[in-house]
C-alpha positions as CSV (number, residue, x, y, z in Angstrom):
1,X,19.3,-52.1,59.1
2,X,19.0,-54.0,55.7
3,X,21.8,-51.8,54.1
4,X,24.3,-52.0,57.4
5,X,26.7,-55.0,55.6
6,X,27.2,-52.4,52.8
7,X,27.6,-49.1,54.2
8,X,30.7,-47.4,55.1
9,X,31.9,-43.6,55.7
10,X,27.9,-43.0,55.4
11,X,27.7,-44.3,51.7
12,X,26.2,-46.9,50.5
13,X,27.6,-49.6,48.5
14,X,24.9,-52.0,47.1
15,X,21.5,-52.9,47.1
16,X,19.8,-56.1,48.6
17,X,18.1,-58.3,46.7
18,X,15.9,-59.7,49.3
19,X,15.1,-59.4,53.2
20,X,16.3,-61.9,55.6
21,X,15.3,-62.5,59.2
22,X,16.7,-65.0,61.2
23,X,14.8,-64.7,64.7
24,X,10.9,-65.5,64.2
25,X,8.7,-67.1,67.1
26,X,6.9,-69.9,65.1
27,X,4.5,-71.3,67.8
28,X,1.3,-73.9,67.6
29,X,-1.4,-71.7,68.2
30,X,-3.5,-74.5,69.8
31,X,-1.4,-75.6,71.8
32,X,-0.5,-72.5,73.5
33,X,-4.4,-72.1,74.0
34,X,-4.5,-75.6,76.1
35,X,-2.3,-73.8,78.6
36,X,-4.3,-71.0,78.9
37,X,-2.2,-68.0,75.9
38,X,-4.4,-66.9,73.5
39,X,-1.6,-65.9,71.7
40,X,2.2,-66.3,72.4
41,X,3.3,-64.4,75.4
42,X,5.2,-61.1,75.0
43,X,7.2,-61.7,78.7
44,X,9.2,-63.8,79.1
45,X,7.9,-64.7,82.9
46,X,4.9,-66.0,81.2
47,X,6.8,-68.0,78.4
48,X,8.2,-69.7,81.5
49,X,5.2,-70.2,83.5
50,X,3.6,-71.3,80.5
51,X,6.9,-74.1,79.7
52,X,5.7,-75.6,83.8
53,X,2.2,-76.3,82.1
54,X,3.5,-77.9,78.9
55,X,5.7,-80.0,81.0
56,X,2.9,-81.4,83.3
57,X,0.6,-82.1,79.8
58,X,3.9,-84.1,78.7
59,X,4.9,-81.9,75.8
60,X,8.1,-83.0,75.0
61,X,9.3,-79.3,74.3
62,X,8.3,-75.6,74.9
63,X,10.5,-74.4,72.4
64,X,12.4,-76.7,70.4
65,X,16.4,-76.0,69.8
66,X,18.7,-78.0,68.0
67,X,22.1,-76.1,68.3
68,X,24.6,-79.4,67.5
69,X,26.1,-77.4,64.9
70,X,26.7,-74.2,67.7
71,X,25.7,-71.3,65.3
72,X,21.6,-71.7,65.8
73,X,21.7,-70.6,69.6
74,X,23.8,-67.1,68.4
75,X,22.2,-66.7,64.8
76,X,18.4,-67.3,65.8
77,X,18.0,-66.6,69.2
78,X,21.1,-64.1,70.6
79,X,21.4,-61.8,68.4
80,X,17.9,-60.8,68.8
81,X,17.9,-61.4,72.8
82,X,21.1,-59.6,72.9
83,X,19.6,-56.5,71.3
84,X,16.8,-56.9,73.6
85,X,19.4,-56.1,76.3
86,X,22.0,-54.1,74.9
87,X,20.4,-52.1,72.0
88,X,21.3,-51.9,68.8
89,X,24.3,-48.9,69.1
90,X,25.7,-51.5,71.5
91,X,25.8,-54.1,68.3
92,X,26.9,-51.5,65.8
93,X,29.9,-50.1,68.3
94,X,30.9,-54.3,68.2
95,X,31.1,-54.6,64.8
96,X,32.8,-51.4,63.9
97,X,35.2,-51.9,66.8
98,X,35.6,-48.6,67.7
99,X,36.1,-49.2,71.8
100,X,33.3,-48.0,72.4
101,X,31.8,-51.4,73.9
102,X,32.4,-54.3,75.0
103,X,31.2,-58.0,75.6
104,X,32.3,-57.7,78.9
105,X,29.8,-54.2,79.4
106,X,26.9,-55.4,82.1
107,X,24.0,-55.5,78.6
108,X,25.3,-58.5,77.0
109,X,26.5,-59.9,80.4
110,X,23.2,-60.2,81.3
111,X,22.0,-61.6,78.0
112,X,24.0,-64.4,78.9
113,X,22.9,-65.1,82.1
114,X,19.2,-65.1,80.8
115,X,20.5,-67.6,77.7
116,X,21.7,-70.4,80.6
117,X,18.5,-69.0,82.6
118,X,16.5,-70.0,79.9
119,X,18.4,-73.4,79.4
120,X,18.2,-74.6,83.3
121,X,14.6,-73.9,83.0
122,X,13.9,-76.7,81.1
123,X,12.5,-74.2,78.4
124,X,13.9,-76.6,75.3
125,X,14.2,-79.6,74.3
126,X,16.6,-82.1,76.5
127,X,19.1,-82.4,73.7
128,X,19.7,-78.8,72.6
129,X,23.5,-79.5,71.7
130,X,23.2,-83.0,70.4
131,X,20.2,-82.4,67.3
132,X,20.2,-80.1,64.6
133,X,18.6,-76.9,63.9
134,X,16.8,-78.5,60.9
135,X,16.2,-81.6,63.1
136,X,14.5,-78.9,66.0
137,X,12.1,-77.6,63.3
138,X,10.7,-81.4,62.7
139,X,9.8,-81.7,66.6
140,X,7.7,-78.7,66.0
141,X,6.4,-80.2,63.0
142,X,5.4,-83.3,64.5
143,X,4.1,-81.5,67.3
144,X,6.2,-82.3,69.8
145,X,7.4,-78.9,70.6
146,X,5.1,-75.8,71.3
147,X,7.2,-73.3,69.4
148,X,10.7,-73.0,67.7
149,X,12.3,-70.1,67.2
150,X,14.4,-70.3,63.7
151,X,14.9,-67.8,60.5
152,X,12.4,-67.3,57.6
153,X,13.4,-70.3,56.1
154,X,11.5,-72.4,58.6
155,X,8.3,-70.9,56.4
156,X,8.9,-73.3,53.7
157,X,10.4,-75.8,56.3
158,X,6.9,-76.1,58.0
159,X,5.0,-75.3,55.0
160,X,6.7,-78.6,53.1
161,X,6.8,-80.8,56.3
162,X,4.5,-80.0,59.0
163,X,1.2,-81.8,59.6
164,X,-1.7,-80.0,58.6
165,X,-3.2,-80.5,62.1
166,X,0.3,-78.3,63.0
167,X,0.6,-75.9,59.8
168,X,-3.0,-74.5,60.4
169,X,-2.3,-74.0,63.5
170,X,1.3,-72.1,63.7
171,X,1.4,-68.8,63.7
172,X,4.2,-66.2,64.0
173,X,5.7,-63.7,66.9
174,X,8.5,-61.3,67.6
175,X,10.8,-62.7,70.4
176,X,9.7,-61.2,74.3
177,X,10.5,-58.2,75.4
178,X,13.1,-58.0,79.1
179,X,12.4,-56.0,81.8
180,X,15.1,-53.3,82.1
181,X,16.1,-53.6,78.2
182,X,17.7,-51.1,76.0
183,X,16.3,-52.7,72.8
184,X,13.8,-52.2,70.8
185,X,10.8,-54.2,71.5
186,X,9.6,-54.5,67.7
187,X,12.9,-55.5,66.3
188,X,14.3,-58.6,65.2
189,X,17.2,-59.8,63.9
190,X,17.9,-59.9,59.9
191,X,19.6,-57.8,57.6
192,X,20.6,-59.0,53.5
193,X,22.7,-61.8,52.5
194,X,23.1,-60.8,48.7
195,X,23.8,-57.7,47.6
196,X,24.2,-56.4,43.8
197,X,27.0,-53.1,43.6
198,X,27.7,-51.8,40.3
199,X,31.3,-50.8,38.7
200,X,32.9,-47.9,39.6
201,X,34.9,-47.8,36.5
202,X,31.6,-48.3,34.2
203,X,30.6,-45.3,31.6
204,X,28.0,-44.4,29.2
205,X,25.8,-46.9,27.7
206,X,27.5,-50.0,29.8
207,X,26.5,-48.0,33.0
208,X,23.1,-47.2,32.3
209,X,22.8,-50.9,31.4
210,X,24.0,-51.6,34.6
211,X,21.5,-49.3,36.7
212,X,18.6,-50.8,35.0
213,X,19.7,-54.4,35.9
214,X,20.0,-53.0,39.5
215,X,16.4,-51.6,39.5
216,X,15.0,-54.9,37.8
217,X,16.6,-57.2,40.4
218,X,16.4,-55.0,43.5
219,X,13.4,-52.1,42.9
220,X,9.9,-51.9,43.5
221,X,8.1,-54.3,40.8
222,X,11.0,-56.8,41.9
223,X,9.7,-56.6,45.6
224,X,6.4,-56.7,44.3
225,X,6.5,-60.0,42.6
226,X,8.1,-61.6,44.9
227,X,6.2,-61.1,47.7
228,X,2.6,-61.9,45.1
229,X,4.8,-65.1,43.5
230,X,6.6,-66.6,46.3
231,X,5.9,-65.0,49.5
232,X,9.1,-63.4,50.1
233,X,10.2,-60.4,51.7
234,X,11.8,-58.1,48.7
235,X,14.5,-55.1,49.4
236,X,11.4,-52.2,49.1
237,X,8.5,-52.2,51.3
238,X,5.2,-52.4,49.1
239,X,2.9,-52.3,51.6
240,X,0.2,-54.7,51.8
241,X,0.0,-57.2,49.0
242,X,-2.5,-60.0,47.9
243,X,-1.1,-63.2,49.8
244,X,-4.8,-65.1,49.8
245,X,-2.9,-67.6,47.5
246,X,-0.1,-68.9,50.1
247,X,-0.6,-71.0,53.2
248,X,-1.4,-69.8,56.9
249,X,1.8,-69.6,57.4
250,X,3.5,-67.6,55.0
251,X,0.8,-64.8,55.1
252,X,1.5,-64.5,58.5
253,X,5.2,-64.0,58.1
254,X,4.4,-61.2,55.6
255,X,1.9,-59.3,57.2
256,X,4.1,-59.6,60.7
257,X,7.1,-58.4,58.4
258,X,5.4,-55.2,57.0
259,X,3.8,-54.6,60.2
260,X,6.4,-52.2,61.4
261,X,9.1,-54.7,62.4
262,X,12.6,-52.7,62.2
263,X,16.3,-55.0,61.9
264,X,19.1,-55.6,64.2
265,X,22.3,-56.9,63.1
266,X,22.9,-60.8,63.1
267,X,25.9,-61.4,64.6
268,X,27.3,-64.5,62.5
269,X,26.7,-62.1,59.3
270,X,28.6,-58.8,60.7
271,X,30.7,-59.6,63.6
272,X,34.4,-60.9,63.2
273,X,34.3,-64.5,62.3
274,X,37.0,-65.6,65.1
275,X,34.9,-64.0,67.7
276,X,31.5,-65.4,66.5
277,X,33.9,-69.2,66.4
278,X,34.6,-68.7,70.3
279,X,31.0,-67.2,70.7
280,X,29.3,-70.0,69.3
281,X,31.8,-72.8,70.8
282,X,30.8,-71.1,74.6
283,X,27.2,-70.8,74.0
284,X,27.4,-74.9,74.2
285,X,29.0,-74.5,77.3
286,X,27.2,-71.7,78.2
287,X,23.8,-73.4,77.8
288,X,24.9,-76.7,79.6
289,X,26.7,-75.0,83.0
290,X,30.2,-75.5,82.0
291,X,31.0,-72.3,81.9
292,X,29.7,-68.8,83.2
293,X,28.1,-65.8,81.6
294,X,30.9,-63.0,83.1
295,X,33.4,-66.1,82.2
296,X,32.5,-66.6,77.9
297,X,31.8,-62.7,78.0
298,X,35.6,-62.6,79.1
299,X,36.8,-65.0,76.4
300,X,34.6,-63.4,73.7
301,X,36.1,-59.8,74.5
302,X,39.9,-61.4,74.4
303,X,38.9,-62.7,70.9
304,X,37.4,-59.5,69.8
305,X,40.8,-57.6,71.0
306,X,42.6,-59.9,69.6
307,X,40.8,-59.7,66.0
308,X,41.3,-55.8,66.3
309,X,44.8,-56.1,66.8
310,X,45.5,-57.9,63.3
């Protein structure tokens, strides 16, 4: 979960200062109605048959992607579809290298082959590779894509830049579920990017000091406030808060947050950066046909050996 970047040997070694999710369905409510989804599908079967609808009503997307700069793909979309295959001990056994798994093992294999599924399908937008992932949120904004499926930071993306024919009408899912999946159905990916840790060597008066600044940038009235000020997602769960004040959109990021969701590790954040390089790099290929699932699971592994043998 939220504390997994900081933990080690079963102790904890600092506290987030606020909570971060990078996979978030963010999907035009209307327009998933004019295909017949009163809300956006929890299978991915109907995701698809819903995709052969928008295409016949000339919607230039489903679900817009803009993964030019090769992390979106892995950061926004994989390591929550991953999960959804492989579970999250799978993820955890990765990042702590203990040869336990593997990229190679038949979870993530399979993730893979559902990514370039997903891509021949004609599920995105025709230039995944060549346009940004900022550049992917403005199709949805404009309305030419149904849905994109981004980080938290898309909240103030379509707040600030959407239509308001669009903003009232986006609302906010959990990415499908998989037939035959290990994960769990109600995570998503997202963890903390900031953490505050306090001085070993501190004593008396400087350390108690130093707790209190903790508690004041990390505790309960800090979560509080800001979730009521800004919308955000603090470290501590509060429960429900007054959100009357903020747009459609960010209330319903906070009520799907403290609805129950539970975190599984981004990869970019916790995985060895030479393996998420070749990662990313393949997912390109991956998601254009140049290259097979069994084939970039192969390359990933070598890199992840490789990075354990340093």
């Amino acid at each position: 979960g939220i504390f997994d970047p900081v933990t080690s040997g079963g102790k904890i070694y600092g506290m987030p200062t606020q909570y971060s999710v990078t996979c978030l369905v963010f999907y035009n409510s209307n327009l998933w109605k004019s295909v017949g989804y009163e809300q956006f599908p929890d299978k991915w079967d109907d995701v698809l048959a819903a995709s052969k609808k928008f295409k016949a009503k000339g919607t230039p997307a489903t679900i817009a992607l803009g993964n030019k700069d090769k992390w979106p793909f892995e950061s926004t979309i994989l390591s929550c579809l991953g999960d959804r295959f492989t579970g999250t001990d799978w993820t955890r056994s990765i990042i702590a290298r203990d040869g336990k798994s593997k990229f190679t093992d038949d979870g993530f294999v399979k993730a893979l082959q559902f990514s370039q599924k997903l891509a021949k399908s004609g599920l995105f937008n025709a230039d995944y590779n060549a346009i940004t992932d900022e550049q992917a949120s403005t199709l949805y904004c404009q309305g030419k894509a149904a849905a994109v499926i981004d980080g938290f930071w898309d909240v103030s993306y379509i707040n600030a830049n959407a239509s308001d024919e669009v903003k009232k009408a986006t609302k906010l899912a959990l990415l499908p579920a998989v037939e035959g999946g290990k994960g769990d159905t109600k995570a998503t990916s997202g963890g903390a990017g900031w953490f505050i840790a306090e001085n070993s060597s501190l004593e008396g008066e400087k350390k108690k000091a130093a707790e209190k600044f903790i508690m004041a940038m990390t505790g309960e009235e800090y979560s509080k406030n800001l979730t009521a000020k800004y919308g955000l997602i603090g470290p501590v769960n509060v429960g429900k808060t007054d959100t009357s004040k903020f747009s459609n959109v960010t209330q319903d990021y906070v009520n799907l947050i403290n609805g129950g969701v539970t975190l599984t590790p981004i990869y970019d954040i916790q995985m060895d950066s030479t393996v998420i390089d070749v990662m990313n790099t393949g997912l390109q290929d991956l998601l254009n046909g140049s290259v097979q699932p069994a084939d970039l699971a192969k390359q990933i592994q070598d890199a992840q050996d490789k990075a354990g043998a340093k």
